[in-house]
C-alpha positions as CSV (number, residue, x, y, z in Angstrom):
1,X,-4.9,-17.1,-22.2
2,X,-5.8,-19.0,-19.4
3,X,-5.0,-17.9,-15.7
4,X,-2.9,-19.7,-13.2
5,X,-4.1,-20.9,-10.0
6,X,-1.8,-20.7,-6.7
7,X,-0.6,-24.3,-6.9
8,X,0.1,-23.9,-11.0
9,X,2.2,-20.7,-9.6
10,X,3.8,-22.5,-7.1
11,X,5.1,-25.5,-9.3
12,X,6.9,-23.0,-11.8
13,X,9.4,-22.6,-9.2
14,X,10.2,-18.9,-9.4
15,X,13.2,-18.2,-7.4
16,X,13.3,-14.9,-7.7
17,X,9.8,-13.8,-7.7
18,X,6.7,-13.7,-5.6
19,X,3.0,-13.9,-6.4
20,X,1.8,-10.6,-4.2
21,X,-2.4,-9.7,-5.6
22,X,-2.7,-10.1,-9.0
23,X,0.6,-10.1,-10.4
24,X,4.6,-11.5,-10.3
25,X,7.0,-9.1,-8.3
26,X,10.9,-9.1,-8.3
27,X,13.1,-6.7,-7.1
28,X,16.7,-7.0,-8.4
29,X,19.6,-5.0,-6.8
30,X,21.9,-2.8,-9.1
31,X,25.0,-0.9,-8.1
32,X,23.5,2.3,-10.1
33,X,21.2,3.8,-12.8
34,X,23.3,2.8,-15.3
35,X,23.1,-0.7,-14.5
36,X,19.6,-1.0,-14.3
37,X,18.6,0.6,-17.3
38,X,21.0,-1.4,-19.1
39,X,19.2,-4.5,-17.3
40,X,15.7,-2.6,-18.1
41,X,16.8,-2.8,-22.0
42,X,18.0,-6.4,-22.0
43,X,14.6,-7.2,-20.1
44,X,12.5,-4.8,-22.7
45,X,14.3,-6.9,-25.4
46,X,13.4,-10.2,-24.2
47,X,9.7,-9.3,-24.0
48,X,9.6,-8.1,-27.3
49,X,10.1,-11.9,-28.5
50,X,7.6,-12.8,-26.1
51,X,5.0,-10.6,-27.2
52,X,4.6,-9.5,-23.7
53,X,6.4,-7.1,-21.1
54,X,6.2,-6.3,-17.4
55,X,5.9,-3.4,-15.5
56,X,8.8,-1.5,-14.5
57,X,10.3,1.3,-11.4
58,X,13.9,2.5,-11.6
59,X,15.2,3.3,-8.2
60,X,18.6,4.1,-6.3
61,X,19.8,0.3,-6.1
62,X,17.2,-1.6,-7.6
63,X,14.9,-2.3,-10.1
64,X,11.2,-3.5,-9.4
65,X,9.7,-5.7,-11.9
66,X,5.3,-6.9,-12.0
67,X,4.3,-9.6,-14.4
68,X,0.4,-9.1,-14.7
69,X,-1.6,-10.6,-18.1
70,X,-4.6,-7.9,-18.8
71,X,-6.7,-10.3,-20.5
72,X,-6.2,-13.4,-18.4
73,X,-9.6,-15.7,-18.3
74,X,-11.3,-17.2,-15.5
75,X,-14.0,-19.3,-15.3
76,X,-16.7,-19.3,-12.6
77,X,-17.9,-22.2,-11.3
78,X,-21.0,-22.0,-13.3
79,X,-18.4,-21.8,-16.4
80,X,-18.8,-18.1,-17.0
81,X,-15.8,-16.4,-18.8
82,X,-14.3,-13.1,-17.2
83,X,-11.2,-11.3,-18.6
84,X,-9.3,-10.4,-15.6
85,X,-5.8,-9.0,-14.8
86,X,-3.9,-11.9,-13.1
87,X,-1.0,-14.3,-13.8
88,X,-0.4,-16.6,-16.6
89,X,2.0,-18.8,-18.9
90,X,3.2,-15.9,-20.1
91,X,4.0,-13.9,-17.0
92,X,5.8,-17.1,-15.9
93,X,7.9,-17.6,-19.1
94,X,9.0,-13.9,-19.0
95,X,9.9,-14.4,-15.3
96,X,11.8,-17.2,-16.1
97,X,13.7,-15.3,-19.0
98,X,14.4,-11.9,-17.1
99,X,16.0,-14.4,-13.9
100,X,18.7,-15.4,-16.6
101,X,18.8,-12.4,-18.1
102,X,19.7,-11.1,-14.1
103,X,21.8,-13.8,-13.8
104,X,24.0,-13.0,-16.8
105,X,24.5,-9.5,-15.8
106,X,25.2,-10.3,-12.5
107,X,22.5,-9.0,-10.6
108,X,21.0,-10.5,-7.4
109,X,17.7,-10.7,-6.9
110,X,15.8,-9.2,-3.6
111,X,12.2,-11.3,-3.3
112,X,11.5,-10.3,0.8
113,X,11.9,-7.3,-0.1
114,X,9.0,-7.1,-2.6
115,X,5.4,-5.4,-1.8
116,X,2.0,-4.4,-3.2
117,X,-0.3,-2.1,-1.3
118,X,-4.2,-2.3,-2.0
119,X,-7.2,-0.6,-0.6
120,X,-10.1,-2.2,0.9
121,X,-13.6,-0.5,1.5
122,X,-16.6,-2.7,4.0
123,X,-19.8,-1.4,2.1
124,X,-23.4,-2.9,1.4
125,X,-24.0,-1.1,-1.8
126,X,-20.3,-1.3,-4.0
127,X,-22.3,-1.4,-7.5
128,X,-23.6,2.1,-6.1
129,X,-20.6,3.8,-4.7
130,X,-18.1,2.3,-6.8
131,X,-18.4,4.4,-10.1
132,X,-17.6,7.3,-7.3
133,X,-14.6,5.9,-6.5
134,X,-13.3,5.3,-9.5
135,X,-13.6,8.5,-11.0
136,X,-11.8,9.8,-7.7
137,X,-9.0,7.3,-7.8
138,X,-8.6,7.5,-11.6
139,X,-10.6,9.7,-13.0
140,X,-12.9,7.6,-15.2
141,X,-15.8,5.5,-13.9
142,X,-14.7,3.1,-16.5
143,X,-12.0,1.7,-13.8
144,X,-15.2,0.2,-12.0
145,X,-14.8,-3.5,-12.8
146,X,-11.9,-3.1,-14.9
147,X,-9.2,-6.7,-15.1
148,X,-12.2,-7.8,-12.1
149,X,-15.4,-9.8,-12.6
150,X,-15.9,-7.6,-9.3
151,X,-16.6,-3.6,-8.6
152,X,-13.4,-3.3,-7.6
153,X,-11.3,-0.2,-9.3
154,X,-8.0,-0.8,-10.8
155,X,-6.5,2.3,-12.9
156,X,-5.1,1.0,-15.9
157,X,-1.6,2.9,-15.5
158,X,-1.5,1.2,-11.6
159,X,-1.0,5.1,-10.8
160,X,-2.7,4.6,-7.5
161,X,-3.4,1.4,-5.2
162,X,-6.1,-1.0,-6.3
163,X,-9.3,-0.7,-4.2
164,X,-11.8,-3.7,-3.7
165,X,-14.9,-3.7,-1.7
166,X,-15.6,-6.0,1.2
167,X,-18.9,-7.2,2.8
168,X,-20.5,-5.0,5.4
169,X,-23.6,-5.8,7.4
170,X,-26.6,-3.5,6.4
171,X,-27.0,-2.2,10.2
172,X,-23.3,-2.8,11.5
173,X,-22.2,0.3,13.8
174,X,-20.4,2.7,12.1
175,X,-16.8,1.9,12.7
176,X,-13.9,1.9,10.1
177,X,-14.6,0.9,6.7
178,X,-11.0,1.7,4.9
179,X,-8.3,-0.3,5.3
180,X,-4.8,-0.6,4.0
181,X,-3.7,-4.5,2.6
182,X,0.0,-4.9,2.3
183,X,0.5,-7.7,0.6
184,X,4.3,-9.1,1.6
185,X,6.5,-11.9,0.4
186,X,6.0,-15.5,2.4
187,X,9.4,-15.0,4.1
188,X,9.1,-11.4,5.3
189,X,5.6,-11.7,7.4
190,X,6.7,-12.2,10.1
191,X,9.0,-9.4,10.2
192,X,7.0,-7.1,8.6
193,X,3.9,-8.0,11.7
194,X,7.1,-8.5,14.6
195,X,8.1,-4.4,13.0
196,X,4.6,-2.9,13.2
197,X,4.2,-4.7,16.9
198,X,7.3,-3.1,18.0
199,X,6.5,-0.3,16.4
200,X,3.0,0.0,18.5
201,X,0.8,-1.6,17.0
202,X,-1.4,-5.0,18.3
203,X,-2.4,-7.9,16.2
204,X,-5.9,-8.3,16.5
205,X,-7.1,-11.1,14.4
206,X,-4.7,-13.9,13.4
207,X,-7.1,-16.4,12.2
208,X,-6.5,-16.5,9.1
209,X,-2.7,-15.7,9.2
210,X,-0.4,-16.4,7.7
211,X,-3.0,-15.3,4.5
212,X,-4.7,-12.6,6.8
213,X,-3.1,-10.6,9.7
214,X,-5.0,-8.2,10.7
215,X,-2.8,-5.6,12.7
216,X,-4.3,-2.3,14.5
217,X,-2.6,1.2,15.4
218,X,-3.0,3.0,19.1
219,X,-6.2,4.9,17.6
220,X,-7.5,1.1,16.5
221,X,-7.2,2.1,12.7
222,X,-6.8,-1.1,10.9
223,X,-4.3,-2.8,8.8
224,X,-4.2,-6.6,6.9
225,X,-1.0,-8.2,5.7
226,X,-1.4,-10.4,3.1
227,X,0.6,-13.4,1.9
228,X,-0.1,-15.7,-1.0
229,X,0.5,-19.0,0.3
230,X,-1.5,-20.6,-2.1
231,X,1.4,-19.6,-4.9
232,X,4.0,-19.9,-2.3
233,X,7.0,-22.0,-3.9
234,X,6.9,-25.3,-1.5
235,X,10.0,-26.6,0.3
């Protein structure tokens, strides 16, 4: 099945859900565990007709919800097919079932409060260290390229964080080379940056914002946040 771009994403019009990396999030707010296994059921249910079913944490008040296709296909622009993990129709028809599904139990949805954390690694060589990395992260190499027409690693369980490589110049000082990307709802940016500023910390490169933020600590460690606006529902 085909994978959605951003703007394909943004005309479905999910209300309650947010395009954060590769996936769908929702969070939905129950009043205990009870309720949201119940919900959890009902949702587990309705992706049994669908053939398809999300990815799901149980916590005090809330259930979390991701809507990720593992075999999605992309095309280069040279016309190349890749399987990759990313959105499509299916992840929006589920999302569009489990919102009624929400709504018939009563539950209200929480999208600001939605979030994906990935890891990112500046290198010159990520074909070479990459297999490392992998086997650390998730113990099998085999997570080297894995959903990705990339290196990056992505453990099939989503155990630990994703971690994609960036570009780094051959003779660039040494400096950091890990960084944290939290990837945040469109309506909680600025909060989430405003937070981390009053917390300490500087925004240092703004650029690109609101796709890219790029906020530092008091040692200079860096941080991005990370907003979707391409899937970003318009209006």
């Amino acid at each position: 099945m085909d994978m959605l771009r951003g703007e394909r994403i943004a005309e479905a019009d999910l209300t309650d859900w947010r395009k954060l990396a590769q996936g769908l999030h929702a969070r939905f707010l129950v009043d205990d565990f009870g309720a949201g296994a119940r919900f959890v059921v009902a949702v587990g249910e309705a992706g049994d007709v669908l053939g398809h079913h999300p990815r799901v944490s149980i916590g005090r008040g809330y259930v979390d919800l991701e809507l990720v296709t593992a075999d999605a296909i992309y095309r280069d622009d040279e016309g190349t097919e890749h399987v990759v993990e990313w959105v499509t129709q299916q992840d929006v028809d589920l999302a569009r079932r489990i919102t009624e599904i929400a709504a018939d139990q009563g539950l209200d949805a929480d999208p600001a409060s939605v979030s994906e954390v990935e890891l990112g690694l500046d290198t010159t060589s990520s074909a070479t260290i990459a297999p490392v990395w992998a086997a650390l992260l998730t113990g099998s190499a085999d997570s080297q390229g894995r959903g990705s027409p990339s290196d990056e690693v992505r453990d099939a369980t989503a155990r630990v964080p994703n971690l994609w490589f960036g570009d780094a110049e051959e003779h660039e000082t040494p400096g950091q080379r890990f960084h944290v990307e939290v990837y945040v709802a469109p309506e909680a940016v600025d909060r989430r940056i405003a937070a981390a500023v009053a917390a300490g910390g500087t925004v240092v490169d703004d650029s690109n914002a609101p796709s890219l933020t790029v906020v530092a600590d008091q040692d200079g460690n860096k941080g991005v946040v990370c907003v979707d606006v391409s899937a970003a529902t318009k209006g």
